[in-house]
Residue, then its C-alpha position, 0 to 999 in steps of 0.5 A: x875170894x870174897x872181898x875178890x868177889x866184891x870188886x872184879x867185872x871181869x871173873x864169871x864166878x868163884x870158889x872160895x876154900x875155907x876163906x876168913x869170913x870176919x878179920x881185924x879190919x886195917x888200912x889195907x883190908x879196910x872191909x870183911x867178907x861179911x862186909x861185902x856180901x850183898x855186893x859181890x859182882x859174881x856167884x862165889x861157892x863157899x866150902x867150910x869144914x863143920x870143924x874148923x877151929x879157925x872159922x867158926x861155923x857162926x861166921x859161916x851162917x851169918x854170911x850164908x844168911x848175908x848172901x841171902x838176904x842180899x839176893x845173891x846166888x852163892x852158896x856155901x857147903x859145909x862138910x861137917x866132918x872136914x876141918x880147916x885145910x881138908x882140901x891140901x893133900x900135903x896136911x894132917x887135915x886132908x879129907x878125901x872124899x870131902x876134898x873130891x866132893x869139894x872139887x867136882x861142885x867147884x867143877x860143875x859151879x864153873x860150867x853153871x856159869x860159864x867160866x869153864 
């Protein structure tokens, strides 16, 4: 959703779930997220599990402390207690009350800014 972000007019805002935030760079995907974060055409709502082993909560940080230096008005929630995936009711990582939480924000972030 970040990179997504970075390049669409079109879209009022955007929730990214646990997204990779830094990646190899390649020829297709040439940019990270950390990368485009001070050009993102549309608010994102970023949702990141305190215990992702995928995604360490330093990546988080960097962007959070990106998007604000950037001005911009995405935010992102950490659940300290989620780990990667606690939104997918189908996998070992699902966390209920963290994944509810998650999705009513989503909900109210999509009303903020009249994409819903």
């Amino acid at each position: 959703m970040w990179l997504y972000a970075a390049h669409a007019n079109r879209v009022k805002a955007g929730a990214a779930w646990y997204g990779q935030l830094l990646h190899p760079t390649t020829e297709f995907r040439p940019k990270t997220s950390l990368d485009v974060a001070g050009s993102l055409k549309f608010p994102v709502l970023g949702f990141y599990g305190g215990k992702d082993a995928g995604i360490p909560l330093e990546q988080v940080e960097a962007m959070r402390k990106a998007l604000k230096a950037a001005g911009s008005p995405s935010e992102i929630i950490v659940y300290p207690d989620a780990q990667h995936g606690f939104n997918a009711d189908y996998r070992p990582s699902y966390n209920e009350a963290d994944a509810k939480d998650a999705w009513r924000r989503m909900l109210d972030w999509f009303k903020k800014y009249g994409a819903a």
